[in-house]
MIMIKOL-37109 format. One record per residue (C-alpha): chain; x negated, y negated, z. Coordinates in Angstrom, 3 decimals. Layout:
BEGIN
+----+----------+----------+----------+
| ch |        x |        y |        z |
+----+----------+----------+----------+
|  A |        X |        Y |        Z |
...
+----+----------+----------+----------+
//
This chain:
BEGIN
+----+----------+----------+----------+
| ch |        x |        y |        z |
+----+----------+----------+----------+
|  A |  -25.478 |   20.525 |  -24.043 |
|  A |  -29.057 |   19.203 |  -23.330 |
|  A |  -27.993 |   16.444 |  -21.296 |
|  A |  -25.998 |   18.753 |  -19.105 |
|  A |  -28.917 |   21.353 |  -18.862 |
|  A |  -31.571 |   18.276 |  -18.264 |
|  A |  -28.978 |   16.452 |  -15.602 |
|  A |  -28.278 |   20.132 |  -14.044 |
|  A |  -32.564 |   20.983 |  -13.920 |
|  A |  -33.303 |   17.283 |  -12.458 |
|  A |  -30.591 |   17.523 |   -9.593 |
|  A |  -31.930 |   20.936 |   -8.322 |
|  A |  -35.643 |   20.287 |   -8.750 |
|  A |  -34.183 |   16.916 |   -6.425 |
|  A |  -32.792 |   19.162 |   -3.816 |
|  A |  -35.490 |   21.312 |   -3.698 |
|  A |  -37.798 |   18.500 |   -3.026 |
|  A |  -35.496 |   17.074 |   -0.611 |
|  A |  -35.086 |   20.418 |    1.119 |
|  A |  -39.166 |   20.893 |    1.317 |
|  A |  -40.001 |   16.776 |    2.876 |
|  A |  -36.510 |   17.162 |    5.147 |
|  A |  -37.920 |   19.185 |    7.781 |
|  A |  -41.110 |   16.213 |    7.943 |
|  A |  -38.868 |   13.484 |    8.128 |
|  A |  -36.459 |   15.079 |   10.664 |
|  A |  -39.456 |   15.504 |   13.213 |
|  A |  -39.520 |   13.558 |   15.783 |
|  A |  -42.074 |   11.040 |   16.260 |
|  A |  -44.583 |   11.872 |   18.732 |
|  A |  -45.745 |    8.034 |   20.955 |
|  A |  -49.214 |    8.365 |   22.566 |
|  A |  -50.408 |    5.947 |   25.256 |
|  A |  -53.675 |    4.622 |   23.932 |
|  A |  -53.806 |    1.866 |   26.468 |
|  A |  -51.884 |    0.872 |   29.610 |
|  A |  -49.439 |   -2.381 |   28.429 |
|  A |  -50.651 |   -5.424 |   29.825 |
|  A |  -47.409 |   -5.640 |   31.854 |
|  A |  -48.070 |   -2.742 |   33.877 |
|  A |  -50.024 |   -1.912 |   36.821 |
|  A |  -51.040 |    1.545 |   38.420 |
|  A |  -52.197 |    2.023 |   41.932 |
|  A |  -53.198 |    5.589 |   43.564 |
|  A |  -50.712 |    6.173 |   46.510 |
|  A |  -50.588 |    8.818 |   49.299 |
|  A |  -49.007 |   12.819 |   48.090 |
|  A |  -47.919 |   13.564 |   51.912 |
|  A |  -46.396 |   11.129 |   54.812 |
|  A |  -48.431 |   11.413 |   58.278 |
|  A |  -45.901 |   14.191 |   59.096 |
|  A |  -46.371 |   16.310 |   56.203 |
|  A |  -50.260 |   15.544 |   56.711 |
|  A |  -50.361 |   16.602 |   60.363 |
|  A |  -48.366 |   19.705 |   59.422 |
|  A |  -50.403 |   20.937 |   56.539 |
|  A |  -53.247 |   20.468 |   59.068 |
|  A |  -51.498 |   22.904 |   61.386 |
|  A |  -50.602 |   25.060 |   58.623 |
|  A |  -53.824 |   25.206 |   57.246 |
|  A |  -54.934 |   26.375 |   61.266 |
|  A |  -52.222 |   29.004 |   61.139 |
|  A |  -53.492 |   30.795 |   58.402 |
|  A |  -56.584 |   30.075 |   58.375 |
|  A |  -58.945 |   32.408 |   55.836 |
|  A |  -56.033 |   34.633 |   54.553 |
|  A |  -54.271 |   31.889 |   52.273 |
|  A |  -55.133 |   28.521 |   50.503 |
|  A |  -52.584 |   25.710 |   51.324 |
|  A |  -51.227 |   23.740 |   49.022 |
|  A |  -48.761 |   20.676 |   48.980 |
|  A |  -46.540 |   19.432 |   47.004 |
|  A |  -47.018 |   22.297 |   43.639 |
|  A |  -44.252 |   22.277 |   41.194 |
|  A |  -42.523 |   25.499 |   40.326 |
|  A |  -43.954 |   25.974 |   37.090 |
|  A |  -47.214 |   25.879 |   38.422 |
|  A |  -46.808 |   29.803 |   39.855 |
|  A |  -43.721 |   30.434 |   38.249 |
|  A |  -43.993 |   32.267 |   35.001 |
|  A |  -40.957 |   32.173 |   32.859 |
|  A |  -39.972 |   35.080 |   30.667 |
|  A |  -37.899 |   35.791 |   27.946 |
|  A |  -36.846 |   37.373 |   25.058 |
|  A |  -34.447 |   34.374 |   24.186 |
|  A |  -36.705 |   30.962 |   23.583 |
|  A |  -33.562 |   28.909 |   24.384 |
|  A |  -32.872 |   30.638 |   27.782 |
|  A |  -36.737 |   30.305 |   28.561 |
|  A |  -36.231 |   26.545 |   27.730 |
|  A |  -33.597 |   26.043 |   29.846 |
|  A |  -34.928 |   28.135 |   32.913 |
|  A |  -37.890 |   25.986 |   32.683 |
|  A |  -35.786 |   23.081 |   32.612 |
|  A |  -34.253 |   23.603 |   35.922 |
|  A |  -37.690 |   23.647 |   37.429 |
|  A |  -39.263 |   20.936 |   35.666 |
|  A |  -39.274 |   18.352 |   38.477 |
|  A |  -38.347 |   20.999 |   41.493 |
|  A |  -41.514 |   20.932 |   44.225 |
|  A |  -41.996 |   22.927 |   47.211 |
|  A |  -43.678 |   21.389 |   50.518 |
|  A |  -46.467 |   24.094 |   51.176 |
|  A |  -47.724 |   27.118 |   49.198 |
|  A |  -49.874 |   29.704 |   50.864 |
|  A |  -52.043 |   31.335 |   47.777 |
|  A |  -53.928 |   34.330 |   48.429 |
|  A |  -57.612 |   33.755 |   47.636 |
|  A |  -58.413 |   36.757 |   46.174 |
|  A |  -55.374 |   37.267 |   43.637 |
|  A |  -54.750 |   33.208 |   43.691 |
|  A |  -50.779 |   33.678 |   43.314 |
|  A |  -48.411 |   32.037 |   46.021 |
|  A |  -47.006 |   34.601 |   48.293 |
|  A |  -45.263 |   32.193 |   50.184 |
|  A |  -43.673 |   28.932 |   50.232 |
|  A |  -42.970 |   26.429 |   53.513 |
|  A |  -40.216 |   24.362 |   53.300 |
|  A |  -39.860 |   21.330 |   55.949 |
|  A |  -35.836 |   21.501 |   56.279 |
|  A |  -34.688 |   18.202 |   56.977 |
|  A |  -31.244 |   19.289 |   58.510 |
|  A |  -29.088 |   16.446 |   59.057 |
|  A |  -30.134 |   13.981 |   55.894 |
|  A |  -26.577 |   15.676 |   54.529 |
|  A |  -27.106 |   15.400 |   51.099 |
|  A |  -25.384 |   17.380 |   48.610 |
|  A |  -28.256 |   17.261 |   45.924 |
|  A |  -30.618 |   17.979 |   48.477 |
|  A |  -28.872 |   20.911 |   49.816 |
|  A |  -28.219 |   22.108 |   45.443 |
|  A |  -32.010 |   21.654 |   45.323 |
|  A |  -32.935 |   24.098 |   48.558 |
|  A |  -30.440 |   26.631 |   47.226 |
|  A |  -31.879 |   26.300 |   43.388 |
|  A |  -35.983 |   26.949 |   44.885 |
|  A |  -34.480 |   29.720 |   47.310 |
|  A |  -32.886 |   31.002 |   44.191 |
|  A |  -36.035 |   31.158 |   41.788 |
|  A |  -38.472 |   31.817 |   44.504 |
|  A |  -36.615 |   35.144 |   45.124 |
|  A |  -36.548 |   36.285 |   41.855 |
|  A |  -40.057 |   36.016 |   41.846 |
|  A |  -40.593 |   38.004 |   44.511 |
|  A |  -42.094 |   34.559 |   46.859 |
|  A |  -41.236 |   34.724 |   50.255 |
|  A |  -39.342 |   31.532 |   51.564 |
|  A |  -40.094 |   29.645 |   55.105 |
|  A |  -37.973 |   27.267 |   56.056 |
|  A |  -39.142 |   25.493 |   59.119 |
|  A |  -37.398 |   22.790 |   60.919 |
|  A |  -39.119 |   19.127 |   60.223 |
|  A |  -37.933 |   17.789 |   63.244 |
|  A |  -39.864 |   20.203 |   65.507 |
|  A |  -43.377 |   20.182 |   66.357 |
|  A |  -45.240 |   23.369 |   66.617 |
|  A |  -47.831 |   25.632 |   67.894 |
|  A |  -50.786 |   26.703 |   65.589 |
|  A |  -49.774 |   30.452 |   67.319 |
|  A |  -45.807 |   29.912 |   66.887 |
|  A |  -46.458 |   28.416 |   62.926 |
|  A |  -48.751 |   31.220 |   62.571 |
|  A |  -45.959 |   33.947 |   63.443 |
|  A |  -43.124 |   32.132 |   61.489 |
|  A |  -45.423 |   32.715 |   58.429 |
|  A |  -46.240 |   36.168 |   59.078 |
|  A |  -49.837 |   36.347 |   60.196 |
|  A |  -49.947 |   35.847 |   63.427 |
|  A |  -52.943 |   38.454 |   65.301 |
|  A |  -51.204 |   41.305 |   66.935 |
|  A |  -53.599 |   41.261 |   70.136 |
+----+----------+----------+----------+
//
């Protein structure tokens, strides 16, 4: 009966070993870049084409001192995700992991986006790109972010860009 008390002790002190270096071994393994391979070369590039450029210029005459202009933020920069459930937190932040907007006009005083500008590039007919407008129309409602959508095709006024956006003078 020793044997079978012995075998029976050294099988659960195994499992409980195995159960307490699983969770280690079952982590994945984290790669840090601690130099740029030899077979790969970076170069600095331009954020905005010259019509993006020449309209955040305008943009940035439009509304002058009552917002800051920025290009090209991703959602989850001024997007705060909350939950209750860390799965359906994971997930929401999912869908916005890669989703941009063109223009966001921050207040300076409070420094949250009140507003984004979208250049709507009617006509390019894409499905995804039509999935992705409806997805950021979506998320910035539910945050309570007013959406612009301005046609990328048309040039503009500093006075007509400044009433699509809500602050033109009332003189």
């Amino acid at each position: 009966m020793d044997p079978v008390l012995i075998a029976v002790g050294a099988l659960l002190l195994g499992l409980t070993i195995g159960r307490v270096l699983a969770p280690v071994g079952r982590q994945p393994r984290r790669v840090t870049l601690a130099a740029i391979p030899t077979n790969v070369s970076l170069k600095s590039q331009a954020v905005l084409t010259e019509g993006e450029a020449a309209f955040y210029n305008l943009l940035s005459l439009a509304v002058k001192d009552r917002f800051l202009v920025f290009s090209q933020v991703p959602l989850w920069c001024f997007i705060e995700v909350q939950s209750q459930d860390a799965e359906t937190r994971r997930r929401m932040m999912g869908h916005m992991a890669l989703r941009r907007v063109d223009f966001a006009l921050v207040h300076p005083g409070t420094r949250i986006v009140e507003q984004v500008v979208e250049l709507d590039h009617s006509g390019s007919g894409q499905a995804a790109a039509h999935e992705r407008d409806r997805l950021v129309a979506m998320l910035l409602n539910a945050a309570g972010i007013r959406l612009q959508r301005v046609d990328a095709h048309q040039v503009y006024t500093v006075g007509e860009l400044a009433t699509l956006v809500g602050v033109a003078d009332s003189e």
